[in-house]
C-alpha positions as CSV (number, residue, x, y, z in Angstrom):
1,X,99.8,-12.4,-26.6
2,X,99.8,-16.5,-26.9
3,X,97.6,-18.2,-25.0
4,X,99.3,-19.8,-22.0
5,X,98.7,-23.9,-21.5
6,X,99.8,-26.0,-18.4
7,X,100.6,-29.4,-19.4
8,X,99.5,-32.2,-17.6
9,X,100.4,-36.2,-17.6
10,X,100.2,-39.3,-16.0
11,X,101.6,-42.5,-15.8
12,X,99.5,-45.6,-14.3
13,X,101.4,-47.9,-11.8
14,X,100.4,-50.7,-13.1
15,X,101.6,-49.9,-16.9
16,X,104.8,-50.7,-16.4
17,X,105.5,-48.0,-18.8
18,X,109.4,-46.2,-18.6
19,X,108.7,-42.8,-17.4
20,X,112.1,-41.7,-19.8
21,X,110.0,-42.5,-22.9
22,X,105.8,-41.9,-22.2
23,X,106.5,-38.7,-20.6
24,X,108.5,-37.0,-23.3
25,X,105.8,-39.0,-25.8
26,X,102.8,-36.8,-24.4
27,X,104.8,-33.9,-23.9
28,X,105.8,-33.4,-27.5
29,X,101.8,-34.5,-28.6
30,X,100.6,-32.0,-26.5
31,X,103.3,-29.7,-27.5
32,X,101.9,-29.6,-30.9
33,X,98.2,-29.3,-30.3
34,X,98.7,-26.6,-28.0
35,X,100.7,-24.9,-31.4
36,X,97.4,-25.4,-33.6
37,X,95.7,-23.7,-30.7
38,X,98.0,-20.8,-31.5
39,X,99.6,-21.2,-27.6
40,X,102.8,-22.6,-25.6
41,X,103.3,-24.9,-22.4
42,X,105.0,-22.8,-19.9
43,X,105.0,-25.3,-16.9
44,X,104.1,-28.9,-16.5
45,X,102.5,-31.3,-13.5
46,X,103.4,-35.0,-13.9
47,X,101.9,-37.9,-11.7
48,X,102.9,-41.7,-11.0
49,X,99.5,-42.5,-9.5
50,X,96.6,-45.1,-11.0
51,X,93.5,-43.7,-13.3
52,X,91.1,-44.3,-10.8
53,X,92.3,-42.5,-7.4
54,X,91.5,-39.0,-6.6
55,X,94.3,-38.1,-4.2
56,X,97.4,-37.2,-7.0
57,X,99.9,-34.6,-5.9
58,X,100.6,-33.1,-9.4
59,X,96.5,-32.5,-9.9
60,X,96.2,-31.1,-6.8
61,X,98.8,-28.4,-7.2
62,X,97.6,-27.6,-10.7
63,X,93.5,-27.1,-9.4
64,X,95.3,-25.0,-6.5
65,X,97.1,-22.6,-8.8
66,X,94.0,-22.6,-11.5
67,X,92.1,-20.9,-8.5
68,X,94.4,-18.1,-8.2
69,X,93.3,-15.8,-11.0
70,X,96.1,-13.3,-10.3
71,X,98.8,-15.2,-10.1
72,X,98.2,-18.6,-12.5
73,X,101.0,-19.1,-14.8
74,X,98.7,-20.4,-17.3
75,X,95.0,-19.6,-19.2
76,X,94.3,-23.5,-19.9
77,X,96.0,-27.2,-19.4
78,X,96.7,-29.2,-22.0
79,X,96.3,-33.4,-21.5
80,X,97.5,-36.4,-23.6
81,X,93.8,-38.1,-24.1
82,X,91.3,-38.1,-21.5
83,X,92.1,-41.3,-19.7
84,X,95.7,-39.5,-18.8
85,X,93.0,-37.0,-16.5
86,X,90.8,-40.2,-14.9
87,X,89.4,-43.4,-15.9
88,X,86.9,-43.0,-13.6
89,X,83.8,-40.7,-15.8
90,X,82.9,-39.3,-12.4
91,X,86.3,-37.9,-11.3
92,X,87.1,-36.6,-15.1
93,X,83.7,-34.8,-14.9
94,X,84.5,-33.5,-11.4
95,X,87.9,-32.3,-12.5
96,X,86.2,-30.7,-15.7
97,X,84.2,-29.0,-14.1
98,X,86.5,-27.6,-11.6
99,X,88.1,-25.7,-13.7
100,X,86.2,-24.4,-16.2
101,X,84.3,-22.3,-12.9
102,X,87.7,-20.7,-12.7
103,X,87.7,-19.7,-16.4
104,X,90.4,-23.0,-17.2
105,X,89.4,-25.3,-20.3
106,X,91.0,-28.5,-20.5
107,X,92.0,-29.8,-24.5
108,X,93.3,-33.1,-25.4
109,X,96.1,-33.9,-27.9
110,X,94.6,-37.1,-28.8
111,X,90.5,-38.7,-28.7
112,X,88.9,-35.7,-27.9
113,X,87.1,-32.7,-29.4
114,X,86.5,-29.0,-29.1
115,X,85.3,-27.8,-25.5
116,X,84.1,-25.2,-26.2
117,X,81.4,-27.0,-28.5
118,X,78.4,-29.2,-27.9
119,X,80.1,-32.2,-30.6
120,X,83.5,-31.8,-28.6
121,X,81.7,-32.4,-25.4
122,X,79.6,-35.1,-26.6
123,X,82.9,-36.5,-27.9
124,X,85.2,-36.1,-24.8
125,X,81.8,-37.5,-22.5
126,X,82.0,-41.0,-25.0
127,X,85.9,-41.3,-24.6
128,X,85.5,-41.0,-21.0
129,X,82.7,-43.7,-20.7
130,X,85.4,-45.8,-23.0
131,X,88.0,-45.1,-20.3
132,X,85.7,-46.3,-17.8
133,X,85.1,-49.3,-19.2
134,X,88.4,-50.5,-20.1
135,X,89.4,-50.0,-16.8
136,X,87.1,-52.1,-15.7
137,X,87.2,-54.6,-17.9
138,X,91.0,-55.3,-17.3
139,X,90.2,-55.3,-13.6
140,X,88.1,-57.9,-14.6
141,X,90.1,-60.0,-16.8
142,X,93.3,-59.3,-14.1
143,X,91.3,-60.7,-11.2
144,X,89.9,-63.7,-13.2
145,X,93.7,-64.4,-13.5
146,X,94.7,-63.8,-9.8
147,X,92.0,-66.3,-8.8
148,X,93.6,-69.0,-11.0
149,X,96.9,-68.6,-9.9
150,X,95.3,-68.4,-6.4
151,X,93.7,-72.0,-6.6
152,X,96.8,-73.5,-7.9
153,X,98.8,-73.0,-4.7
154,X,100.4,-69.2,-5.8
155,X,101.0,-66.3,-3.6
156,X,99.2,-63.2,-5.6
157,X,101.8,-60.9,-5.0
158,X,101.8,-59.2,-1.2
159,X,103.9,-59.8,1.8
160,X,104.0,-63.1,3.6
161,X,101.6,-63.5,6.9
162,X,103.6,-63.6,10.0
163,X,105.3,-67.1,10.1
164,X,106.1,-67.5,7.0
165,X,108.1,-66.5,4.0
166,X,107.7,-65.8,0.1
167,X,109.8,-68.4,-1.8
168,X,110.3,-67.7,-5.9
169,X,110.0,-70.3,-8.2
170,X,110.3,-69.8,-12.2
171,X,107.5,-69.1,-13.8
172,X,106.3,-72.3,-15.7
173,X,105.8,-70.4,-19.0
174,X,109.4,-71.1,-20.5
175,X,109.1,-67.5,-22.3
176,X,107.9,-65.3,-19.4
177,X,110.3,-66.9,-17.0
178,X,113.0,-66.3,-19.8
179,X,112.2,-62.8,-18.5
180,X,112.6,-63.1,-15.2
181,X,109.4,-63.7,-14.2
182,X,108.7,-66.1,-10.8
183,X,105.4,-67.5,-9.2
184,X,105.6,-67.7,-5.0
185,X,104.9,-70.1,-2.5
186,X,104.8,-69.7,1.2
187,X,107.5,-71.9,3.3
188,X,107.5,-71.1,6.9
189,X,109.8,-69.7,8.9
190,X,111.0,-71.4,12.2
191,X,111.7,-68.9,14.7
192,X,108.8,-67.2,13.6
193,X,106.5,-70.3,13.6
194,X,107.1,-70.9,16.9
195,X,105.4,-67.6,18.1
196,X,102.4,-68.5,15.7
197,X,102.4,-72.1,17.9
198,X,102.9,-70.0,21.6
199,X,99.9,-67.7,20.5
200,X,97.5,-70.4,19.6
201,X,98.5,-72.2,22.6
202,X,98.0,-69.1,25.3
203,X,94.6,-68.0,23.2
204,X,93.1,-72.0,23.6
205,X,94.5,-73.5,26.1
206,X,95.4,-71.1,29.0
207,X,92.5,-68.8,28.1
208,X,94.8,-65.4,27.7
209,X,93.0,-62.1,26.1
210,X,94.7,-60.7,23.4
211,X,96.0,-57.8,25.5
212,X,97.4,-60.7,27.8
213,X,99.4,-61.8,24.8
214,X,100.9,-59.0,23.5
215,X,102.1,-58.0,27.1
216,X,103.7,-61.6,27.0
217,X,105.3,-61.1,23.7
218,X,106.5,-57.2,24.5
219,X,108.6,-58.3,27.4
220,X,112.3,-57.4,27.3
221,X,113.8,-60.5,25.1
222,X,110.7,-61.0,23.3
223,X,110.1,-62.1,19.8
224,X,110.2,-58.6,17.5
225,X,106.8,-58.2,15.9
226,X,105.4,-58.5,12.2
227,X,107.7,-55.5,9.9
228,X,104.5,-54.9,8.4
229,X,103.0,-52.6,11.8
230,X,102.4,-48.9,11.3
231,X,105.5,-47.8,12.0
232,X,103.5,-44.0,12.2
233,X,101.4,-45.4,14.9
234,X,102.9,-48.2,16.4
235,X,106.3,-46.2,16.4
236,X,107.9,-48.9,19.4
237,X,106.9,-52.0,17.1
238,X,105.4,-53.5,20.3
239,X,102.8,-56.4,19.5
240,X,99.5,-54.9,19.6
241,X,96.0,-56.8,20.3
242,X,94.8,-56.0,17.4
243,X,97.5,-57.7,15.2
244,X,97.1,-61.0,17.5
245,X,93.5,-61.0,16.6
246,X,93.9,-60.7,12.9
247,X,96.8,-63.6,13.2
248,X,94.0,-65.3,15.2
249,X,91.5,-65.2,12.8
250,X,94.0,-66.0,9.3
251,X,93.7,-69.3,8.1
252,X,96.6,-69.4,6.1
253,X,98.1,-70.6,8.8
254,X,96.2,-73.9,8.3
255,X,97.7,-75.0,5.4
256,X,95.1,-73.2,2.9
257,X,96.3,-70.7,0.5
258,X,93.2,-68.0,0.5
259,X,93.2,-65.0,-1.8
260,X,90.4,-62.1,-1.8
261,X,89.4,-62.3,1.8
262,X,90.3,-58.8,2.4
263,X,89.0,-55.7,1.0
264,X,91.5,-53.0,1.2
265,X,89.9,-51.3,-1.5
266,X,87.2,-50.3,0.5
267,X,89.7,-49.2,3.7
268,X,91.4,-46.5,1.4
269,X,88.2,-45.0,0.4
270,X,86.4,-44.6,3.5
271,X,89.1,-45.3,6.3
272,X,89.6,-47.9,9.0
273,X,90.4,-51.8,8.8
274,X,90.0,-54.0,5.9
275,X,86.6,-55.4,5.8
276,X,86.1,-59.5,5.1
277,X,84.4,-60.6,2.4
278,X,82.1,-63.1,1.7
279,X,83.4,-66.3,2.0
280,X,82.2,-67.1,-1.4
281,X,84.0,-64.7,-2.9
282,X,87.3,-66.3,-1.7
283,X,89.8,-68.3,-3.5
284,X,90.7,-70.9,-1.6
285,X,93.9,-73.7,-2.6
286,X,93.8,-76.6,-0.3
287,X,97.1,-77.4,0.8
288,X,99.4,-75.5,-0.6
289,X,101.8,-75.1,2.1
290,X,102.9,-76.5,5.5
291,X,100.4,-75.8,8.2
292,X,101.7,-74.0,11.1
293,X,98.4,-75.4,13.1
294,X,95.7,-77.9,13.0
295,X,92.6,-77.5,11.5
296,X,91.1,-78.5,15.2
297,X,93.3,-75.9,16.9
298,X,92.0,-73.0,14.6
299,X,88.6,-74.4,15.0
300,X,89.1,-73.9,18.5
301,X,90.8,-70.4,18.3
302,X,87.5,-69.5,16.4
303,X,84.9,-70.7,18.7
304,X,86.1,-68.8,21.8
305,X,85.7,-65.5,19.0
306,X,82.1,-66.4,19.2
307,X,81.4,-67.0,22.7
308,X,82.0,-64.3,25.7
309,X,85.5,-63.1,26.1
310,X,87.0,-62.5,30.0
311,X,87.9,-59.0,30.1
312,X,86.4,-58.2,27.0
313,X,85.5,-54.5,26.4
314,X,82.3,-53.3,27.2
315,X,80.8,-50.6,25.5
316,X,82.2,-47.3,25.8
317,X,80.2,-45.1,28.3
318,X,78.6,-42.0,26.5
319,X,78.5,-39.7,29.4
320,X,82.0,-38.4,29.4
321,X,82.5,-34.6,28.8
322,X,84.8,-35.2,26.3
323,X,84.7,-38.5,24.7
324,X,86.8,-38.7,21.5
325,X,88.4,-35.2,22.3
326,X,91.0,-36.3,24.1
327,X,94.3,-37.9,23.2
328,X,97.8,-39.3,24.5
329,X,100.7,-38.6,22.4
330,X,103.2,-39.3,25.3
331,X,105.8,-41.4,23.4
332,X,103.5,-43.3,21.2
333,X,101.5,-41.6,18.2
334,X,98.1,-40.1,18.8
335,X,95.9,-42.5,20.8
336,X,92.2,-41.6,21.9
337,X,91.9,-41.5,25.8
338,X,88.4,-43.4,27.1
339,X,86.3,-42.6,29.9
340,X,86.7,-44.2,33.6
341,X,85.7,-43.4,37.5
342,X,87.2,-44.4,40.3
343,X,86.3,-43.1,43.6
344,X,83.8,-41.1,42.4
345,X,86.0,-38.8,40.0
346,X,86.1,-39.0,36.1
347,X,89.6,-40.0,34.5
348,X,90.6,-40.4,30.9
349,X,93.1,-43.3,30.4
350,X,95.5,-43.5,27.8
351,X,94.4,-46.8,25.7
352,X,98.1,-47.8,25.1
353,X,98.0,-50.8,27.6
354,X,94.8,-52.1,26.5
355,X,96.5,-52.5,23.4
356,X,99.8,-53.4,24.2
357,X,100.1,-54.5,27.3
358,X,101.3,-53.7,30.8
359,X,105.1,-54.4,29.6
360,X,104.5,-52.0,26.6
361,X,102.9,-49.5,28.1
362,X,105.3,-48.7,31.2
363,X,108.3,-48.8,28.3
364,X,106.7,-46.0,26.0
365,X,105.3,-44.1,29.7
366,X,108.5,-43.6,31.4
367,X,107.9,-46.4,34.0
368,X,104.2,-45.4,34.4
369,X,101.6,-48.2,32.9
370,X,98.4,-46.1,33.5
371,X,98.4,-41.9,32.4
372,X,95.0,-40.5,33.6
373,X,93.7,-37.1,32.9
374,X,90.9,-35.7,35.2
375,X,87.6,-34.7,33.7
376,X,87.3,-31.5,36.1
377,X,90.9,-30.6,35.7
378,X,90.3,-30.1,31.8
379,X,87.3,-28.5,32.2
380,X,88.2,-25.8,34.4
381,X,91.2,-25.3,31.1
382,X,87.8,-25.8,28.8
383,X,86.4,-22.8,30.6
384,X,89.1,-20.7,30.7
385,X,90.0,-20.7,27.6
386,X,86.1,-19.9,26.8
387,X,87.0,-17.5,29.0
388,X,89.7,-15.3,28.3
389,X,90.2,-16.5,24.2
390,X,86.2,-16.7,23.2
391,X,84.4,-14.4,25.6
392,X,86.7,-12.4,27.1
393,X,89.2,-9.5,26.0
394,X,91.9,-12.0,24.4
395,X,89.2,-12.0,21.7
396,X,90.0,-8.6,20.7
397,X,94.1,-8.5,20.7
398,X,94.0,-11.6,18.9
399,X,91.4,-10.0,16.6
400,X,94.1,-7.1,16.2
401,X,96.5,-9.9,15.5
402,X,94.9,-12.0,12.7
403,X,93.9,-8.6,10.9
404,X,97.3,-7.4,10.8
405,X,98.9,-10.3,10.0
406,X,96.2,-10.9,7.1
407,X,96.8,-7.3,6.1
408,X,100.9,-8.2,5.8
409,X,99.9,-11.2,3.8
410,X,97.5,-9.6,1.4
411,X,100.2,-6.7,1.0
412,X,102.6,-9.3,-0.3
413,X,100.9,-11.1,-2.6
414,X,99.2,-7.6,-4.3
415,X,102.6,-6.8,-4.4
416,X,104.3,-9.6,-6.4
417,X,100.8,-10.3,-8.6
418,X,100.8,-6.2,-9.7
419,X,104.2,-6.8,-10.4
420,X,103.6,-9.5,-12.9
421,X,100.7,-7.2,-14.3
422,X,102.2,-4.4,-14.5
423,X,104.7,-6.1,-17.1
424,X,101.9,-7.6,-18.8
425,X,100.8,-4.0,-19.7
426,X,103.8,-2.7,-20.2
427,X,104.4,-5.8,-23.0
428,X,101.3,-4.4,-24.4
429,X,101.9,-1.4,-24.7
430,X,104.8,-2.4,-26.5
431,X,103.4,-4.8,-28.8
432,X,100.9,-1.8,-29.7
433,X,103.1,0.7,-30.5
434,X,104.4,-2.7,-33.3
435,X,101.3,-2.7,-34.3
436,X,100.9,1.5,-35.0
437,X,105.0,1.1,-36.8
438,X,103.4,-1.8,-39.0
439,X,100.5,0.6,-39.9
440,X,102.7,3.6,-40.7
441,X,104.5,1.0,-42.9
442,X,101.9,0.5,-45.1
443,X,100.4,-2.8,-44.1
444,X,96.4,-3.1,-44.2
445,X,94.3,-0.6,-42.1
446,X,92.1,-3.7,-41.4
447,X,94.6,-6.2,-40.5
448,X,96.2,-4.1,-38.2
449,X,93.2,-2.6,-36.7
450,X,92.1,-5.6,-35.6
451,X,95.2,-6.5,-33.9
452,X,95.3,-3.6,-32.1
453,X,91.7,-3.7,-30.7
454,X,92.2,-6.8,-29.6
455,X,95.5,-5.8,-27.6
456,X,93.7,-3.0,-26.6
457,X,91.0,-5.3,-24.8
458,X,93.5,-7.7,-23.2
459,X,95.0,-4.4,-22.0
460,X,92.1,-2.9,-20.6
461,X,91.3,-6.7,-18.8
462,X,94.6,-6.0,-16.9
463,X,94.1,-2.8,-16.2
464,X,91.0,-3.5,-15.1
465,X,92.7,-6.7,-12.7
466,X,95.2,-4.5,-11.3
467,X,92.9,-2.0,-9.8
468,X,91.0,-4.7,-8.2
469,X,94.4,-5.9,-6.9
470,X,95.2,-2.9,-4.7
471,X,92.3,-1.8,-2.6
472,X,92.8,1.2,-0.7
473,X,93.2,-0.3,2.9
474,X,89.6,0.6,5.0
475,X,90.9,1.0,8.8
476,X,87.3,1.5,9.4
477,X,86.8,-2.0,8.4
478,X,89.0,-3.2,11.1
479,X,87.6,-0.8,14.0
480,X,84.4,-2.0,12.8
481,X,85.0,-5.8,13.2
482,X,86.6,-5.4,17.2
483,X,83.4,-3.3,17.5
484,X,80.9,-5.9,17.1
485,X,83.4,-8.4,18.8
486,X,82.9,-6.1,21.6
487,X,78.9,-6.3,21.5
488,X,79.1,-10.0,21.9
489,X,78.0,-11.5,25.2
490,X,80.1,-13.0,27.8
491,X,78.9,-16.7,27.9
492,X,81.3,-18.1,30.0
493,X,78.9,-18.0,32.9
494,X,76.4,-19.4,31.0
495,X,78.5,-22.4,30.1
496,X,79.6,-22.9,33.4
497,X,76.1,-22.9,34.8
498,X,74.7,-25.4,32.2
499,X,77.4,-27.8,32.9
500,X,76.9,-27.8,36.9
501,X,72.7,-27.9,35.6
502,X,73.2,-31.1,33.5
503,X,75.9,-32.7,36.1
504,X,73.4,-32.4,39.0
505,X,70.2,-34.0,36.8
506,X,73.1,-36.5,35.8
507,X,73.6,-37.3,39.3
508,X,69.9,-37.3,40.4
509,X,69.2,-40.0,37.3
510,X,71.9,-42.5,38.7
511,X,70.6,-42.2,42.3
512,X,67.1,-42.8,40.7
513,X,68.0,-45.9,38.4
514,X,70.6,-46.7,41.5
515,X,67.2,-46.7,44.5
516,X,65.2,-48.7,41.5
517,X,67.2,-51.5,41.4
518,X,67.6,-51.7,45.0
519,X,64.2,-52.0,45.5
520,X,63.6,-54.5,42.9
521,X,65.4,-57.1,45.5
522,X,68.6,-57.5,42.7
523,X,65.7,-59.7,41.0
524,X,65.9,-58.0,37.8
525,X,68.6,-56.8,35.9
526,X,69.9,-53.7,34.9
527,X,68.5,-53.8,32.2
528,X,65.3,-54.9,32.7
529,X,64.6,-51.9,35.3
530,X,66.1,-49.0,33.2
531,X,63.3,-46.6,32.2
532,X,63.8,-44.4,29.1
533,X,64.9,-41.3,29.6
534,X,66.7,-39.0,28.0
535,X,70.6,-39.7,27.4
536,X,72.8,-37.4,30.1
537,X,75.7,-37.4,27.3
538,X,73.5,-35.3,24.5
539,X,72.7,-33.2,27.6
540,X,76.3,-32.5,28.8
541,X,77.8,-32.0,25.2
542,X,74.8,-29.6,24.6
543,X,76.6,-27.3,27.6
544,X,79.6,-27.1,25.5
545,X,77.8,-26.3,22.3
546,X,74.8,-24.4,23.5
547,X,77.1,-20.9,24.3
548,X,78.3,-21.3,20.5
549,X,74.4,-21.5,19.0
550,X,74.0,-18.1,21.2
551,X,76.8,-16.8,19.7
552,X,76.3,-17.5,16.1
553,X,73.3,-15.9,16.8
554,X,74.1,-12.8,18.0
């Protein structure tokens, strides 16, 4: 039987390459190293996605299908050259390494050697490192490029900032724009400039928070926002504080075109906003465009940054129950709920208006700016839940339930696997008895022999995988499992108890630091008269998680 190969390619984004002519290229290289190799392609996984990332659909499904031993279509995958797996050494490796634990060797058609051999390692290792550096070497030589156009007045490509518009202009090399190519310059955009003015104007000179702002600018009639808002998040397109600060904080809108401020690099590898960069790693052109404010009215916006804010957030309180748990999805996407008391009872608010203001807020809330959740309304769901799904006897019908329904999945899939086996053996069996006619017709003893032992192995390796396929189901197994589920101990009490224990030292260390700065005359701060004591958040999350230590336990 021919040894089954998955193809896999890739084309980089920024190649510019027609997919109608590399694909088939790689396809029909590959096509005839995997025939040297004595083998055939029986499926193929393509992706569009740069050298260096690590999310790409098409890899993804391959590794996923490698790890099913039973059912893989293919024995080993078949690649271009090695930068077509990752320009980045540490990703190939990663991706090497991957699969060969699953019994999967990767070969290239082009610039690299034998796998299975020390010199075809060594050789594959040294095209990788090439890979590597070529990548970074044109990322080099592109951003060296990028700056220059950036100091001559260019837009690098992007969309526009708020305000202002992206206007094409032939390329000044006669022969590129021949081709079509432009360079772009920002030119402002009226309506939208005069937002830009209004915010400057409520941030400096009528002191307004951001929040203040956005409430301004999400009243009915009000100017849309930027089309560049996370329309997953931000799914009303309301103005949101956070995009009033940023606009705050851009000096493009001074008249100075500045490239590389941003790092967005860095936000898709670890999450969250774009960090700034040193300012001496901007490009800055001055003048390049018309300003949409003065250099004195941005200094200004910038100096109330520094200084203290009215109604400027405090830090988040750390002795909430369930801080960062809890989230609002009413009729905006998921939005963390914080902490807050009033008259004496813990609330989680929805942070919508915070960000968006009061007008936003009571749009996306059905009339209603505030939604509160109660702290000891969710608990008492916290323990019940603990109660009847953890500790008490839902824990065994749904027990009952995920083994059955495993045991209906694992049916299925032995079913459709042994049936793929099963005609594996029987097209062994059959190329066998080929081998015994060939025999009987006079062709070498030794030849033939060989053949047939080796048939005989692969046949005996299925064999061998189809009995481990279909397991006599063990009932016992199942009785055994809601046995010890049985044994466990009830913590519910226990968890209910701890949190009443921590909420009453709680209490009893406010009433202390409460009496302390009483009788300190209000001469010294807060601050100044806190003791340190142990924090009543690590306690009160410990009530939650202390049951479940038990448990694992047990």
């Amino acid at each position: 039987m021919s040894k089954r190969f998955a193809f896999y390619g890739r084309l980089s984004t920024t190649d510019k390459q027609d997919e109608s002519l590399a694909r088939p290229s790689q396809v029909k290289a590959c096509q005839q190293k995997v025939a040297d190799l004595g083998g055939e392609i029986v499926c193929e996984f393509f992706d569009q996605e740069s050298g260096a990332r690590d999310d790409r659909p098409g890899w993804t499904a391959l590794a996923q299908e490698a790890r099913e031993r039973h059912q893989r279509r293919f024995d080993a995958v078949v690649i271009y050259q090695t930068s077509r797996l990752s320009r980045d050494r540490f990703y190939a490796g990663l991706y090497e390494r991957e699969l060969r634990k699953v019994g999967v060797p990767i070969h290239y058609a082009v610039g690299g050697g034998d796998p299975d051999t020390p010199e075809g390692g060594l050789a594959i290792g040294v095209q990788q490192l090439i890979d590597e550096f070529e990548r970074k070497r044109l990322s080099r030589e592109t951003k060296r490029g990028m700056r220059e156009n950036a100091v001559q007045g260019f837009r690098n490509g992007g969309r526009a900032p708020y305000g202002y518009r992206r206007k094409l202009e032939p390329h000044p090399n006669p022969v590129r724009a021949q081709s079509g190519e432009h360079k772009a310059r920002l030119v402002p955009v009226p309506e939208q400039a005069e937002v830009v003015a209004e915010i400057f104007h409520l941030w400096i000179d009528r002191g307004w928070s951001c929040t203040q702002i956005a409430n301004h600018l999400n009243r009915p009639g009000g100017p849309p926002s930027p089309s560049h808002v996370d329309s997953k998040r931000n799914l009303r397109g309301h103005w949101a504080a956070s995009t009033l600060r940023a606009l705050l904080k851009n000096p493009t809108f001074t008249g100075r075109l500045i490239w590389n401020r941003l790092d967005f690099a860095t936000q898709r590898d670890v999450g969250g906003s774009a960090r700034l960069r040193a300012r001496e790693e901007w490009a800055v052109a001055e003048v390049t465009h018309l300003p949409l404010v003065s250099e004195e009215t941005f200094a200004a916006a910038q100096e109330r940054f520094r200084g203290p804010q009215r109604g400027q957030r405090g830090r988040q309180s750390k002795d909430y129950l369930f801080t960062g748990m809890v989230k609002c999805c009413s009729g905006h996407g998921p939005l963390s709920m914080y902490g807050r008391t009033q008259k004496g009872r813990r609330y989680y608010a929805c942070d919508y208006l915070r960000d968006y203001g009061d007008s936003a807020a009571i749009e996306v809330h059905a009339g209603k700016k505030w939604i509160y959740l109660r702290e000891d309304r969710t608990l008492a769901l916290v323990e019940k839940f603990f109660a009847e799904r953890i500790f008490g006897p839902m824990r065994i019908e749904k027990l009952e339930r995920q083994l059955r329904a495993q045991g209906k999945r694992s049916k299925r899939k032995a079913k459709s696997t042994g049936k793929r086996v099963s005609e594996q053996i029987a097209d062994l069996d059959r190329r066998i008895g080929l081998q015994i006619d060939a025999l009987e017709q006079g062709i070498e003893p030794e030849l033939v022999g060989e053949r047939i032992a080796e048939l005989r192995a692969e046949k005996e390796r299925a064999e061998t995988a189809l009995r481990d396929l279909l397991p006599e189901t063990d009932e016992a197994d199942a009785e055994e499992l809601s046995a010890m589920l049985t044994r466990l101990p009830d913590l519910a009490e226990a968890l209910a108890e701890a949190h009443s224990r921590s909420s009453a030292k709680s209490s009893r260390r406010s009433a202390w630091k409460s009496g302390s700065t009483r009788s300190n005359g209000g001469s010294r701060s807060r601050r100044q008269c806190r003791r340190p004591s142990p924090r009543p958040s690590r306690m009160r999350r410990t009530s939650l998680r202390r049951p479940l230590a038990l448990l694992r336990q047990t």
